[in-house]
C-alpha positions in Angstrom: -12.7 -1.1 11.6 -13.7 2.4 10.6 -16.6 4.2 11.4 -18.1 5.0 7.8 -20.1 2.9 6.1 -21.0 2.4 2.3 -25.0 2.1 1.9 -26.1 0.7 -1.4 -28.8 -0.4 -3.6 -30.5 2.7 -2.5 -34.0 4.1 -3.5 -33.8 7.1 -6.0 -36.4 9.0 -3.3 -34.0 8.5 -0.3 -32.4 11.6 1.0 -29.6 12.4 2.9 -32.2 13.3 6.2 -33.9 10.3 5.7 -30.3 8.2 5.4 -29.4 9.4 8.6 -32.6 9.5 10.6 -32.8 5.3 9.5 -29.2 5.0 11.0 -29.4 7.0 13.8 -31.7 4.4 15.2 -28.9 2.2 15.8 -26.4 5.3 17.4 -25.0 9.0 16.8 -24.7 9.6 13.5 -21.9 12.0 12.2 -22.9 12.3 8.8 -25.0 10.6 6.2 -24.3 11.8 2.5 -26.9 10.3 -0.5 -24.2 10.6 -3.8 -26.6 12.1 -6.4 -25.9 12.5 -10.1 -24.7 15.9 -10.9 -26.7 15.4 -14.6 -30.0 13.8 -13.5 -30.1 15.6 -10.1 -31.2 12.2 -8.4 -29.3 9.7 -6.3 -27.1 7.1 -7.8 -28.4 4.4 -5.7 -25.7 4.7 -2.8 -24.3 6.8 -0.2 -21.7 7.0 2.9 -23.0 7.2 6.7 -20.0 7.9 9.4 -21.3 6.8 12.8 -19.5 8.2 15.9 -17.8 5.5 16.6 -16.3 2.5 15.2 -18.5 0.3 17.8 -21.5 1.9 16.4 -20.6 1.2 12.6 -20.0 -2.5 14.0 -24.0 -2.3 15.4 -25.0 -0.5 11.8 -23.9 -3.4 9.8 -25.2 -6.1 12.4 -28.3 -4.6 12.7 -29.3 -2.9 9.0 -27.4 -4.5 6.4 -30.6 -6.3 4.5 -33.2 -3.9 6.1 -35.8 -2.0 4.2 -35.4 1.7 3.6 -37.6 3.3 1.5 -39.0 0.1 -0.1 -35.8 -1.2 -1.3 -33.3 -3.8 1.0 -30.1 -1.8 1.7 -26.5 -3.1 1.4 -24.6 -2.0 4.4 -20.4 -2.2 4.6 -17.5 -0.3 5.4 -16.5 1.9 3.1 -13.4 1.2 1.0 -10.8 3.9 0.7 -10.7 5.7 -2.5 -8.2 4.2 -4.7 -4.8 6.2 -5.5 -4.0 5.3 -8.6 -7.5 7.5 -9.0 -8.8 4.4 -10.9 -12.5 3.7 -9.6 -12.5 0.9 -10.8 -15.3 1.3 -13.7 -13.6 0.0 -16.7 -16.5 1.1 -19.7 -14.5 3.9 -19.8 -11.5 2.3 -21.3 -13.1 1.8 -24.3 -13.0 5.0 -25.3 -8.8 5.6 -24.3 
């Protein structure tokens, strides 16, 4: 198991304090990163947590996964590896190849 999570179907008014102040009510949390559109200057709707430990990313999922943070019920995982072909998997952009 690693210790970093995935969060998703985040609110657009959730921050990267408030991320990690929800998770650190399960454990330490090492950081908590909201990904925010570089364009629109708001979040994307989902972010990254890294607990200290991979016990405590265990707890995180158990215990938050379905929760409510800032009005919306949060998708908690662990977070996937990016992929090394550099392919992110988002295939509208083949269209225009």
């Amino acid at each position: 198991m690693q210790n970093k999570l995935f969060v998703g179907n985040l609110s657009w008014e959730t921050t990267d304090e408030s991320l990690s102040s929800f998770f650190s009510t399960v454990g330490e949390v090492t950081e908590a990163k909201v990904i925010v559109d570089k364009f629109k200057g708001r979040s994307k709707g989902f972010g990254f947590v890294t607990m200290a430990t991979d016990e405590l990313a265990t707890e995180a999922i158990d215990q938050l996964n379905g929760k409510e943070l800032d009005g919306r019920a949060i998708n908690v995982s662990v977070a996937r590896p990016p992929r090394e072909d550099g392919d992110r998997g988002d295939r509208r952009d083949n269209f225009y190849r």
